[in-house]
Every structure is written in C-alpha cells, then in structure tokens.
C-alpha positions as CSV (number, residue, x, y, z in Angstrom):
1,X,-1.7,12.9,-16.4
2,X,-2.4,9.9,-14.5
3,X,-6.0,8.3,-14.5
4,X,-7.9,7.4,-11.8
5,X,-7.0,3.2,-11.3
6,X,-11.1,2.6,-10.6
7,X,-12.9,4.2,-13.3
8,X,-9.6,5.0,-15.7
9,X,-11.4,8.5,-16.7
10,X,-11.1,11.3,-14.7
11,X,-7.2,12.3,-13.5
12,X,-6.2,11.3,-10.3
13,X,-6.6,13.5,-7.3
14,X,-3.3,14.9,-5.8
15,X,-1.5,11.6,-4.7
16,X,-4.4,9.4,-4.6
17,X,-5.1,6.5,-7.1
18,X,-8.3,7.3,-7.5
19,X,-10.2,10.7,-9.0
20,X,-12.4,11.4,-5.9
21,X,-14.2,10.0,-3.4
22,X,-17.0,8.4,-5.5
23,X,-14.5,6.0,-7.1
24,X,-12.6,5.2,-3.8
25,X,-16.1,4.4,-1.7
26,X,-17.1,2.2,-4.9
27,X,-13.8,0.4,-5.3
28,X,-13.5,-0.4,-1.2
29,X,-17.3,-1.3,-1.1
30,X,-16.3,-4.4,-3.2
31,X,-12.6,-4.6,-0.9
32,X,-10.3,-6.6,-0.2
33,X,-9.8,-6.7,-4.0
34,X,-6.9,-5.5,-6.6
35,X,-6.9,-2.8,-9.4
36,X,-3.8,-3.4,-12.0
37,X,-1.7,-0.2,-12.2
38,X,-0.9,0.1,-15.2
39,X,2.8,0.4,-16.3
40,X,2.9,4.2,-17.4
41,X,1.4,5.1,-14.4
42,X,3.0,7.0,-11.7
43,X,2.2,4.9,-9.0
44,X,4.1,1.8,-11.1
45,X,7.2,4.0,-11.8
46,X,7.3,5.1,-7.9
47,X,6.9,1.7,-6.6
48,X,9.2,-0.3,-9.3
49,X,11.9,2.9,-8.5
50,X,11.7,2.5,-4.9
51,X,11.7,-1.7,-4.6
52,X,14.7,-1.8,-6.8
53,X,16.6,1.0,-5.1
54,X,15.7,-0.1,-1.6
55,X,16.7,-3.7,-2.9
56,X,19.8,-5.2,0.0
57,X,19.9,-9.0,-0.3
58,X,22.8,-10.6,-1.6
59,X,20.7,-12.0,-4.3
60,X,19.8,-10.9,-8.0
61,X,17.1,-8.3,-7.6
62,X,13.7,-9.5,-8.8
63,X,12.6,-7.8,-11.8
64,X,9.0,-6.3,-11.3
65,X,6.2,-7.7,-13.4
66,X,3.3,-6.0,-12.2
67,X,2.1,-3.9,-9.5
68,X,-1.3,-3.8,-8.3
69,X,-2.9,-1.6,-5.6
70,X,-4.8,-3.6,-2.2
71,X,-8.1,-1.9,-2.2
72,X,-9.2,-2.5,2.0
73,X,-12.6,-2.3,3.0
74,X,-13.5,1.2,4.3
75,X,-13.4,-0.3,7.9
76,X,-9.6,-1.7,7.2
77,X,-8.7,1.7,5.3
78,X,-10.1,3.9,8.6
79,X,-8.4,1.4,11.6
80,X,-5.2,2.0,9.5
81,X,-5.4,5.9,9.1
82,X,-6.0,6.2,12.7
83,X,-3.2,3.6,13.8
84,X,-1.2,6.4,11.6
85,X,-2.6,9.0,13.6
86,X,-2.3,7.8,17.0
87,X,1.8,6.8,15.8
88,X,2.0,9.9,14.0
89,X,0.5,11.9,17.9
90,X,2.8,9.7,19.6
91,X,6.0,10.9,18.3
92,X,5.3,14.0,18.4
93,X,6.9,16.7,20.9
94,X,6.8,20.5,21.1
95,X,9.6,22.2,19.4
96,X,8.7,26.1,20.3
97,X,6.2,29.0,20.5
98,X,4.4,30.8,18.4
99,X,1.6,33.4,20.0
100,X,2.1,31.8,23.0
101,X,1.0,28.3,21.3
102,X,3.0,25.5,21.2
103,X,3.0,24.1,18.3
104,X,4.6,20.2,17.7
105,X,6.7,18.9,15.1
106,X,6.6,15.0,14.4
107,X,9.8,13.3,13.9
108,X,8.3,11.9,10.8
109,X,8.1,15.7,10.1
110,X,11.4,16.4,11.5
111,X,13.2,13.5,9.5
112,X,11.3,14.3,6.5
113,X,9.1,10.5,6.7
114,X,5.5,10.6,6.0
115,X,3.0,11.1,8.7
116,X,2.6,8.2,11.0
117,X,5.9,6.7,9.7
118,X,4.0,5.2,6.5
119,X,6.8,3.2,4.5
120,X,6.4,1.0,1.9
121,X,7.7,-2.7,2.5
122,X,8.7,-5.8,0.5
123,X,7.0,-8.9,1.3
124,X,7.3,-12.2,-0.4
125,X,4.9,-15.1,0.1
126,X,3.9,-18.4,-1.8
127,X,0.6,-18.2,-3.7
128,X,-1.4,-21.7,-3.8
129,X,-3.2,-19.3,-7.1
130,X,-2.4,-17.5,-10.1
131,X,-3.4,-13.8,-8.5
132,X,-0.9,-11.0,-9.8
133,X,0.7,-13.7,-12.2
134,X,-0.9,-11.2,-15.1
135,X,-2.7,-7.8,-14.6
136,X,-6.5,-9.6,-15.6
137,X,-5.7,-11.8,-12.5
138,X,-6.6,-9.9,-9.4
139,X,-9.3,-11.8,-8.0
140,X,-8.6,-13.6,-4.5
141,X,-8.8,-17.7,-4.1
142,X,-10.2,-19.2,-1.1
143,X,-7.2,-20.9,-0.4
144,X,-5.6,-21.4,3.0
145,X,-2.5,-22.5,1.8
146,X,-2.6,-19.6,-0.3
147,X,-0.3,-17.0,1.7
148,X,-1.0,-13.5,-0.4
149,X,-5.1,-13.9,-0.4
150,X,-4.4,-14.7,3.1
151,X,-2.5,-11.6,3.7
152,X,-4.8,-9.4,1.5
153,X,-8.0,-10.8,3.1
154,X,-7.0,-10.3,6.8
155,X,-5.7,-6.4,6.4
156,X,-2.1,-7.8,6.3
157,X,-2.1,-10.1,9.1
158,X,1.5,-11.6,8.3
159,X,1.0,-14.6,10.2
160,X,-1.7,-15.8,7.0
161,X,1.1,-15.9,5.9
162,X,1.9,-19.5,7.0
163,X,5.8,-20.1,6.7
164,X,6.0,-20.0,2.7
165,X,7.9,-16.8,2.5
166,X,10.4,-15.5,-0.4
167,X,10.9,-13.6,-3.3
168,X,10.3,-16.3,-5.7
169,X,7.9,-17.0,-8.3
C-alpha cells in the first residue's frame, strides 16, 4: 500500500497522495512547496511510465531522477478544480433520456479522458537552484532567473518561465 506523501503513515486515500483531508489542508497551508515521491510509490511508477511512453522528440529520452508532487495553496488548488469544472460543463452535451431527464455525457467521458480534460504534461525549464536536483531539495529559491520556482510560485504561469526552456540538466 502506498503512504500518504505528507505524514508517510497512514495509506493513501483512493487516488490521492495524501491519507485525508488533515494531511492535504496541512501540506497546502505551507504551499507552494514539494513532497519527494518516493520511488516505490505509485505515483512515481505512473508518472515515470507515462513520461517515458508519451516521450516523441527525436532525442534520447531523459531518464527520470525524481519526481516530486507541487503542493498549491488551497486558493491555487480550488481556482484549478473549478477551471476543471467549468471545461469539464462546457463540453458536455446531452446524449439521451432517462425518466424523462436528460442526462449529459462529457467528451472527456465519452473519450475515456479525465474530467475537465486533466492531462499530465512535460515541461522543461532552467533552474538558477539546486531544487529537485536530490529528493531533500524541495525548497523554492527566490530567484528570478530561476524558471521552475517561478513556475511553481505563480500556479504555473509559463511565462516565469523566461525563455530558458529544455529538457536538460
């Protein structure tokens, strides 16, 4: 069983990274920060499985040193769910009846896709610090040159990005 990535005690709760709502509140009250995953966890299999399947540049695949989760503030966390929603609404159409109901069917639904079209994606940007470089190093810099804090401070505003973008390290 996978453990909860906050307090690493309790199992996690369905397809959450965290055990319940106690952890998750605790861990985004202290957001924008990082928890490790660690490397026999679900969560790193799924994400290391699904980067280096999804991989389609004519370039040697990156090999996958760590993966961390972005803890958002609870204000980042409830903007995003209901962008999801309102996406996930919009395209959405009725597709019969049932006791004179109509009930719709998303084409996230339809297609099999997660609500609100929730994908992962691969993003590469300079660092001007050492975050992710080891699992103990999760804490973001103050840098503006620094294009993942940037990113990870701003509720992935791409453009704090500055133009320092790749798959290098």
């Amino acid at each position: 069983m996978a453990l909860c990535l906050w307090c690493h005690q309790k199992g996690q709760y369905k397809e959450s990274a965290y055990c319940g709502k106690n952890c998750m509140n605790t861990a985004e009250a202290q957001a924008p920060n990082l928890l490790a995953v660690p490397k026999d966890h679900n969560i790193y299999r799924s994400v290391v499985d699904q980067f280096e399947e999804s991989w389609r540049h004519n370039t040697q695949k990156p090999k996958v040193h760590e993966v961390f989760k972005v803890v958002l503030s609870t204000t980042s966390r409830q903007a995003y769910e209901q962008y999801r929603y309102v996406i996930h609404s919009t395209n959405s159409k009725y597709v019969g009846k049932v006791k004179r109901e109509h009930y719709r069917a998303s084409v996230e639904t339809q297609r099999g896709l997660p609500m609100g079209n929730q994908c992962r994606r691969w993003h590469g940007s300079q660092r001007d610090c050492d975050i992710g470089e080891q699992s103990t190093n999760t804490s973001l810099c103050n840098s503006n040159k620094c294009g993942i804090c940037g990113i990870i401070r701003t509720s992935y505003k791409v453009s704090k990005a500055q133009r320092n973008i790749s798959f290098g390290r």
